[in-house]
VODOGU-439044 format. One record per residue (C-alpha): residue number from 1; residue in three letters; x, y, z. Coordinates in nm, 2 decimals. Layout:
N
> NUM, Ala, X, Y, Z
...
This chain:
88
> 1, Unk, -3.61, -0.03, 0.32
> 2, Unk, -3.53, -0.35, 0.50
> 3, Unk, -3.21, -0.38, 0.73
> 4, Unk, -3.11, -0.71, 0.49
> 5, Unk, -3.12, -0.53, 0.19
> 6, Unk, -2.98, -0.19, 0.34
> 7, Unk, -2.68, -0.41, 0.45
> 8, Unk, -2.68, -0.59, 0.13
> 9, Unk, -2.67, -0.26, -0.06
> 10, Unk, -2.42, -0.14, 0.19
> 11, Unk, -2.17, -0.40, 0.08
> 12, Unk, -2.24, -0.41, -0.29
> 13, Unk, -2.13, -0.04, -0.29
> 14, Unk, -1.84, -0.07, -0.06
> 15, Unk, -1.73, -0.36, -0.31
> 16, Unk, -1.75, -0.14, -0.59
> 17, Unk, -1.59, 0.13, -0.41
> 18, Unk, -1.29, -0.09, -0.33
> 19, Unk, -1.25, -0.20, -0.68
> 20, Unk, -1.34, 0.13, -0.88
> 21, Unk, -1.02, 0.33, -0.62
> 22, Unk, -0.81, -0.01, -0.64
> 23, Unk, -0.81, -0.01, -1.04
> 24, Unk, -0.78, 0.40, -1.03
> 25, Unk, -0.46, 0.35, -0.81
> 26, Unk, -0.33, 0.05, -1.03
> 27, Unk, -0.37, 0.26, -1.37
> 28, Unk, -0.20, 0.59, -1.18
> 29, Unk, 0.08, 0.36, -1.07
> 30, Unk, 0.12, 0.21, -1.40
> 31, Unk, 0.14, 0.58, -1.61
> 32, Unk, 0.43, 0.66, -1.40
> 33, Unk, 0.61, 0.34, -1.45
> 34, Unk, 0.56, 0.39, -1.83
> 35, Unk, 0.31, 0.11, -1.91
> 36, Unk, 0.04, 0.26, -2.08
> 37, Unk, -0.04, -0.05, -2.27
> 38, Unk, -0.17, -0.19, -1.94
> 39, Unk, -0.27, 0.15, -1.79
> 40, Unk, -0.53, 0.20, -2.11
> 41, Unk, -0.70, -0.18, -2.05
> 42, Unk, -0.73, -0.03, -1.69
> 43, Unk, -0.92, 0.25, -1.80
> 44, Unk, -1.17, 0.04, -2.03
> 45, Unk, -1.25, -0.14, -1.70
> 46, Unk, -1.23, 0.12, -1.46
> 47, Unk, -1.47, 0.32, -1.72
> 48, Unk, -1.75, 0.07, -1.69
> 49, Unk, -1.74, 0.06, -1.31
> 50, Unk, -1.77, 0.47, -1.32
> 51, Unk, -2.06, 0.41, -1.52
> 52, Unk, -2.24, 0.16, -1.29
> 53, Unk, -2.17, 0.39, -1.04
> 54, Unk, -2.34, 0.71, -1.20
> 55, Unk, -2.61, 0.49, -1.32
> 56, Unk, -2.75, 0.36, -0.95
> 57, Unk, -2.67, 0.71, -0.79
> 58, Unk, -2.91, 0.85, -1.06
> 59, Unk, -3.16, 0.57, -0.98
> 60, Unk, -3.19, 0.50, -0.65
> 61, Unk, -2.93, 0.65, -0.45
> 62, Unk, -3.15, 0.83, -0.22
> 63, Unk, -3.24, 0.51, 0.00
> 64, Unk, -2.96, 0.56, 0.27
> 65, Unk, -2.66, 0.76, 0.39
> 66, Unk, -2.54, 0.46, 0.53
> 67, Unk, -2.50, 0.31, 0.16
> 68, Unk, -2.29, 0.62, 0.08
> 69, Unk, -2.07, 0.57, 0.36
> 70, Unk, -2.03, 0.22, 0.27
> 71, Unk, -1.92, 0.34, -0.08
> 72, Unk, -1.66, 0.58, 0.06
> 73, Unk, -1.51, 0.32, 0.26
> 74, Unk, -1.41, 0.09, 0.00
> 75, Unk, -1.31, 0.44, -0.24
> 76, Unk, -1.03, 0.47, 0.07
> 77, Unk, -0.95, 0.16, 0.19
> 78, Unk, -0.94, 0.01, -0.24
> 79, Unk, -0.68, 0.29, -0.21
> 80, Unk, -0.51, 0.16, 0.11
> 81, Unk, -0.48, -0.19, 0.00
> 82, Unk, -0.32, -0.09, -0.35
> 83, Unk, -0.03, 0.14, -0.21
> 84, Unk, 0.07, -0.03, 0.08
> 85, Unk, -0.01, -0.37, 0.03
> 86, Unk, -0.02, -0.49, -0.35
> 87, Unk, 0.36, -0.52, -0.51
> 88, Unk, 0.24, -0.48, -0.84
């Protein structure tokens, strides 16, 4: 594999790490303040990401540890951002 598309890969997963942790936060948050309305739309969203995710891992995961990484870093810092930084 190619550094450009290792590092293109790299971000693409952190990307969707960041989002799929930001929106798992978001929907957590919102269950305890009672709006499952909102919580449940989260979920329908959040669902499709999981499913992207367990879809490319089961295709062609195996290229690099460094895409892994990558995808761990924006799980935690998608986490971060939403509890210390987002006043939702």
């Amino acid at each position: 594999m190619n550094m450009l598309n290792l590092l293109v890969q790299a971000i693409l997963y952190f990307g969707i790490g960041f989002l799929e942790m930001f929106l798992a936060t978001q929907r957590t948050y919102w269950i305890s303040q009672g709006r499952s309305r909102a919580a449940a739309l989260l979920v329908f969203f959040e669902t499709f990401v999981a499913m992207f995710i367990i879809y490319k891992i089961a295709n062609d995961m195996g290229n690099s540890f460094m895409v892994l990484v990558a995808y761990a870093a924006g799980n935690a810092i998608g986490t971060y951002i939403n509890l210390e930084k987002v006043p939702f």
